[in-house]
Each structure stands twice: as C-alpha cells, then as structure tokens.
N, C-alpha and C positions, 0 to 999 in steps of 0.2 A: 522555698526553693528560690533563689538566685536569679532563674534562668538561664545561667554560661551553659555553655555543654559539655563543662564538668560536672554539672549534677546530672546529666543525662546517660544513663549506659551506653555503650559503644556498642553498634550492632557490627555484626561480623561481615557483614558485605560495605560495611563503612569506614573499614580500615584499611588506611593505602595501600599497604603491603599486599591486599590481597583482590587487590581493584584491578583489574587491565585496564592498561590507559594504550593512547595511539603518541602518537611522535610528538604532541604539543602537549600531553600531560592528562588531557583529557579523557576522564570515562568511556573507556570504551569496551562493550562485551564481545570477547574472542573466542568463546565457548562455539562448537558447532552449531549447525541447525540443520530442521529438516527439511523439505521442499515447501512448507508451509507456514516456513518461517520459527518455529518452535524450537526453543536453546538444547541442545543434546548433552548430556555429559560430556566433561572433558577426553580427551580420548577416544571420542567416537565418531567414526565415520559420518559425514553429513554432505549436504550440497553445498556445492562450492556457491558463495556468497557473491554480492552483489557489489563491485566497487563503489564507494560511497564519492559522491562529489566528480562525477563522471560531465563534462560538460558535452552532449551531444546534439545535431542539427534536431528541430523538432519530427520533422521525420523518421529519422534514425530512431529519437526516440520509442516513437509512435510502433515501430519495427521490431524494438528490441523487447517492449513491450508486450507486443502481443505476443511473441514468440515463447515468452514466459508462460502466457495466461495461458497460451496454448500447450504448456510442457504441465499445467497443473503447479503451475509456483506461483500465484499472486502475491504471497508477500512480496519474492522478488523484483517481480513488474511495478508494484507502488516504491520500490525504493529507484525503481529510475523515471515514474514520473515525479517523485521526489526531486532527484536532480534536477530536472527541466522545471519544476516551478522555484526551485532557490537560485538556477545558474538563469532564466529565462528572462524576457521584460517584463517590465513590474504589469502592465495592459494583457499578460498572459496568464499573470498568478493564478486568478477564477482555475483556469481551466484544466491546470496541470493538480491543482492541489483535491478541481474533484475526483479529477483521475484516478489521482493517487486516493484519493476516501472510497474510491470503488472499487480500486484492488484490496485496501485493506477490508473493506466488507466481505467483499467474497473471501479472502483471507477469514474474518471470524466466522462465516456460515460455515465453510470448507471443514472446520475446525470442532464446529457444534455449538455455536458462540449464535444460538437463534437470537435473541435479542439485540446485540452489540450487532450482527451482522445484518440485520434488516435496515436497524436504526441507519447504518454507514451506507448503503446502498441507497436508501430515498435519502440520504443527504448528499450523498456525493449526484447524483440524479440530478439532483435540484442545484447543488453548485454548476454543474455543467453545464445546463439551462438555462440558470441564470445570465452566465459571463456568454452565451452564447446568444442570450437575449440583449441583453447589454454593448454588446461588441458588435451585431448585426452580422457574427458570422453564423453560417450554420454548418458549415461543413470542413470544421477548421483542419489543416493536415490532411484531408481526406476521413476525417472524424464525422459520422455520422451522429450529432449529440442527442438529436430527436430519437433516434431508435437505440440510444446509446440509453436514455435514460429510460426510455418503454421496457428496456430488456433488464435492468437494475429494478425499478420497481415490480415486473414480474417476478424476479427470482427472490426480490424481500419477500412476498406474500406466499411463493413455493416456502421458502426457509420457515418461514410462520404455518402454516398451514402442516407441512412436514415434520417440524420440529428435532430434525436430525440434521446431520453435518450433509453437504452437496458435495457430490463429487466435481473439484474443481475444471477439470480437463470436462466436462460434461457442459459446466456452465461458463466456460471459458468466454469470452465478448469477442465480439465481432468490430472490433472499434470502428472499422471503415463500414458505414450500413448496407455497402456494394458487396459486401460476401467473403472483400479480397483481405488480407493482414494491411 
C-alpha cells in the first residue's frame, strides 16, 4: 500500500457532496438535535441550537448559561461557556473551559454516559479550582467555584453509584453558590 488516499476507501460521511459545511467551507453538522445535544434525523423537529461564536459580557454569559442548565439543556449551556472561553482573555481560559467540561459532563451523565460523565465532572471541578486557585479569585462573576466543584464531584459519585442517566433539570448547578442564577 502506497499510503495516498487513493488506496484508502472513501467513507460516505467523507465525501463533500454530502458533508454540511457553514459559510467558510468548513464541516459543519446541520442535522437537528435534542435538548441534550444528541444529532436527530434530518427532518425532525429538535431544539433550537445554540449560536456558535456568540461574543457575550461574562455575566451574560454566566445568565444565559444557567438558564440552560436550568431548562435541562447542558449541552447547550457548555456551547456558550465555549464561547466565553475562545472569545474571553487568554487569564480566563481555566475557567470558562472548566465550565464548559461541566456542562458537558452532566451532558454525558444526563445521557447514560456513567463513566465519560463522572470522568468530565471531577475534571472540569478540578479545572475550576485550579484557575480559581491560581487567579486568587473565588467568587469569579458571582461564581461560587468551591461549591461549584463540591456539587460536580457529588453528582460524579451519584452517576457512579446509580449507574443510570440524571435527570438534568434535577442536577441542574447553582453556578452562583448564593442560590441566585
């Protein structure tokens, strides 16, 4: 074998023609989904998605956010603290990207996803901690990180322990540790 990838078969999700792409050409999948982020057949009603590349105040953020967790969408909520850690200062990455690792965790518990979703919840915990150690903030946005990441390692060892999918809206986070969104 050569190696070009004319010795290689052509997988059918690899040929342009049948790729969605966005305005720059780019891969991108236009398939519906559900509130858990899960791709629906074409032609099937789904939740209305998440604008990609949204630049919002981190507040805002922080807002639009929980609003999510609280509707039972965490995929949703990790693709706008996605935003705020690619559009944010580079001194905030830590904090947005563990966000976003702890909506997607709940996102795989939500799901049935025990393992992948424990794993992402004590990681994004521990990213959160970290940059919250490191930064000497603790209460970034009104972010309570210390009960931010007590309540992600709880719900790992519920997802372990259970072994079934979480009712998202149930485990929804309290981001601000005061009670409030």
């Amino acid at each position: 074998m050569s190696g070009t990838s004319q010795d290689r078969p052509v997988r059918e999700q690899d040929r342009e023609q049948d790729r969605d792409r966005d305005e720059e050409g780019r891969a991108h999948n236009a398939r519906p989904r559900d509130g858990l982020g899960r791709p629906l057949p074409y032609g099937a009603s789904g939740v209305a998605r998440q604008p990609e590349g949204v630049v919002r105040s981190p507040e805002d953020s922080v807002a639009e956010a929980q609003a999510l967790l609280d509707a039972g969408k965490p995929f949703h909520a990790h693709e706008v603290f996605e935003d705020a850690w690619k559009s944010g200062p580079d001194a905030e990455r830590g904090l947005w990207r563990g966000l976003a690792q702890l909506a997607v965790g709940l996102t795989h518990a939500a799901r049935g996803n025990v393992a992948g979703g424990a794993r992402l919840l004590r990681r994004g915990a521990g990213a959160v901690e970290e940059w919250s150690a490191g930064s000497g903030q603790v209460r970034p946005y009104g972010i309570g990180v210390a009960e931010l990441g007590g309540w992600a390692r709880e719900l790992a060892g519920a997802v372990e322990r259970e072994g079934a999918a979480v009712d998202a809206r149930a485990w929804a986070p309290r981001l601000r540790g005061d009670g409030s969104a």
